[in-house]
Structure formats: structure tokens, C-alpha cells
C-alpha positions in Angstrom: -32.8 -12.3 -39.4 -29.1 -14.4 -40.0 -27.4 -10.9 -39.3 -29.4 -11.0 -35.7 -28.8 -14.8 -35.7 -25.3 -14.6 -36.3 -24.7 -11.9 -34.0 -26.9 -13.9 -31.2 -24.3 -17.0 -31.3 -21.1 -14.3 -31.6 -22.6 -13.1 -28.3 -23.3 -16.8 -26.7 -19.5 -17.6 -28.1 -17.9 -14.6 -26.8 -19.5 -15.2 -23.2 -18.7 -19.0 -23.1 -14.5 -18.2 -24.0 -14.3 -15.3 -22.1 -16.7 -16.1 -19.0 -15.5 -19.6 -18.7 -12.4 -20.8 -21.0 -10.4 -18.5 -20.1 -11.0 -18.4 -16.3 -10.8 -21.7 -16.2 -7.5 -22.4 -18.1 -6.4 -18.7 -15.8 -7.2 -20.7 -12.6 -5.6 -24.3 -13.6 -2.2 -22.5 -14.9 -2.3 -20.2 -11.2 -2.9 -23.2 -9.3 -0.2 -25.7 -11.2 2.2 -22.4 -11.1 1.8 -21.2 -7.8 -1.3 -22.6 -5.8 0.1 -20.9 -2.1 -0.5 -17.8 -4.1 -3.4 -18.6 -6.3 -5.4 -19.8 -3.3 -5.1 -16.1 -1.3 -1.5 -16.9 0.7 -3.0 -18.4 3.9 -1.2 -18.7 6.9 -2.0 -22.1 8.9 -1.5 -22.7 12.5 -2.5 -26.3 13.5 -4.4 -26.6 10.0 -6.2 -24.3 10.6 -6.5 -21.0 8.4 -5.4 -18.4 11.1 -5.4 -15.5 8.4 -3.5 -14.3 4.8 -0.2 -13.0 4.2 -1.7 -10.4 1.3 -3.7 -8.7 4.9 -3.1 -7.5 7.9 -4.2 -7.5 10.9 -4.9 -5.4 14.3 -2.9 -7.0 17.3 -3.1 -5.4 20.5 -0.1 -5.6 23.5 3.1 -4.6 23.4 4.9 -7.7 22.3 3.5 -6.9 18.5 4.6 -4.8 15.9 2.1 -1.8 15.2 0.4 -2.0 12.2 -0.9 0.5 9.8 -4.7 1.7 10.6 -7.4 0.3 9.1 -11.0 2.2 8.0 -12.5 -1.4 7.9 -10.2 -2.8 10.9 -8.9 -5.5 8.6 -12.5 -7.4 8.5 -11.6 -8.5 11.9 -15.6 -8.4 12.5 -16.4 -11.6 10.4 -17.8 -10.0 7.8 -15.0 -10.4 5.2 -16.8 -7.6 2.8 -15.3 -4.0 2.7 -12.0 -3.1 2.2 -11.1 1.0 1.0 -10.2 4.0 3.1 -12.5 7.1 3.3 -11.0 8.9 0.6 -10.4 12.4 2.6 -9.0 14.5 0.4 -5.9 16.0 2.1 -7.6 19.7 2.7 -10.4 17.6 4.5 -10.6 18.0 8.8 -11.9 14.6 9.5 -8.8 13.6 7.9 -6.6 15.9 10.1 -8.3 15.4 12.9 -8.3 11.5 12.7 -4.0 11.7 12.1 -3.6 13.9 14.9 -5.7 11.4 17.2 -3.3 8.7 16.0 -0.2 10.8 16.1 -1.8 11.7 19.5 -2.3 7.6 20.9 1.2 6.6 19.6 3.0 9.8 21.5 1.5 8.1 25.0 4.6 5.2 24.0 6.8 7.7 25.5 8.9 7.6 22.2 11.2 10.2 21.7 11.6 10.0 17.6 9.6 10.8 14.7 6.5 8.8 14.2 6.5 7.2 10.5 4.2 8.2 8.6 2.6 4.5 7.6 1.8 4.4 11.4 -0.8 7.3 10.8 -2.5 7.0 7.4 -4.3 3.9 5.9 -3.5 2.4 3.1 -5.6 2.5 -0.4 -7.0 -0.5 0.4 -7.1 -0.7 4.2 -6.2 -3.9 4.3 -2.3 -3.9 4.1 -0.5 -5.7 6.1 3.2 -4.3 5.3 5.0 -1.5 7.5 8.2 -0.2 6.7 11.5 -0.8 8.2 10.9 2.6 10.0 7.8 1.5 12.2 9.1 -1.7 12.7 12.0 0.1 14.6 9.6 2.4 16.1 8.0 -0.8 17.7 11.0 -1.3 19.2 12.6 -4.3 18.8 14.4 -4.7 22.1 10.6 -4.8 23.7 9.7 -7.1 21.1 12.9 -9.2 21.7 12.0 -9.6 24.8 8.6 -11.0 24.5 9.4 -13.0 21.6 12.5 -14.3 23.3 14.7 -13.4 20.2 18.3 -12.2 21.1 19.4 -8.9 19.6 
């Protein structure tokens, strides 16, 4: 009965340092450290949380910077619950098919170079909000410029 005993308050100990203690002490070092980062990298505009810098977003018009696709359309629907791509494997049709329909809708730009590639395929997460300095020149940045009002 003390070995069950014993073991009982090893358990109760165990759950209290590691389920609380720790988290807690985790959390207080994160937010004295770094609390922009700790609390999720919000972007304001007017104090008011407009979205995060750690996910992206789908913006539509040509005075934005294409982003990568999204499975779960970056949570733009509310819900705030999935993130994850399908997980085709590579040999996978839906998978073709779906990169081809992209590779499709970004030819209709009328560009004449390559697309990159992290215009086309999703990230692991879906949620990513960096593109690389390839599709950001793909986006053109005289058409952006000239939205934006930023000389080139």
C-alpha cells in the first residue's frame, strides 16, 4: 500500500512541475524576453489585431504580392482551427492536377518567365506567410510600385 501511495504522490508531483511550474515559469521568461513574440507576433492597425506576422494571408488585386497557396486558405473563414496541407504524395493526380490548375491561373498574368515554385505548392503547414525573393519579383514590383507609390 506505501509503494502505491508513494507512487500516487510521484504521479500528483510530476503533473503539478511539469503541467504547471514549468509552463508557468516557460510563459513568464517568453513574455519578460520577448512578449511581441511570445504573444503570436500580431500586426495592429488602429489597435486593432489586423492579423500575425508567423501567417499569411490571401489578398486579392494586383497591387499585392502573391502568396503561397493555402489548403485551409489561411483560416480566413473565422474558424481559426486547421492548418496542414493534404499530404499528396508526389506520384498522386490530385496533386498534379491541382499544380497545373495554379501553374495554369498564374500563366493568365501574361508573364513571360518561369513561375517559382513556392507560388504552386503549399507549405507543410499551410499557413506560411513567406515567399521567396523569386515570387516576389514575379509580382512584379514596378506594378506594385505603382500602387504602393514606392519609387523604384
Amino acid at each position: 500500500m506505501k509503494k502505491i501511495l508513494k507512487n500516487c504522490l510521484f504521479v500528483v508531483a510530476l503533473t503539478i512541475l511539469c503541467g504547471g511550474v514549468f509552463p508557468l515559469a516557460l510563459t513568464g521568461l517568453a513574455q519578460l524576453a520577448m512578449p511581441h513574440q511570445a504573444n503570436g507576433s500580431l500586426i495592429y492597425a488602429e489597435n486593432v489585431v489586423v492579423g500575425s506576422e508567423l501567417v499569411g494571408q490571401d489578398f486579392e488585386g494586383s497591387d499585392y504580392f502573391r502568396g503561397r497557396p493555402s489548403r485551409v486558405a489561411y483560416n480566413m473563414d473565422g474558424n481559426a482551427s486547421g492548418s496542414g496541407s493534404n499530404n499528396y504524395s508526389v506520384s498522386d493526380p490530385q496533386l498534379e492536377q491541382r499544380i497545373v490548375n495554379r501553374i495554369e491561373g498564374l500563366s493568365l498574368v501574361g508573364k513571360d518567365n518561369a513561375i517559382p515554385t513556392d507560388l504552386v505548392t503549399e507549405s507543410g503547414s499551410g499557413l506560411d506567410p513567406h515567399i521567396s525573393y523569386e515570387s516576389s519579383t514575379y509580382s512584379s514590383a514596378k506594378n506594385k510600385s505603382k500602387y504602393r507609390y514606392i519609387g523604384i
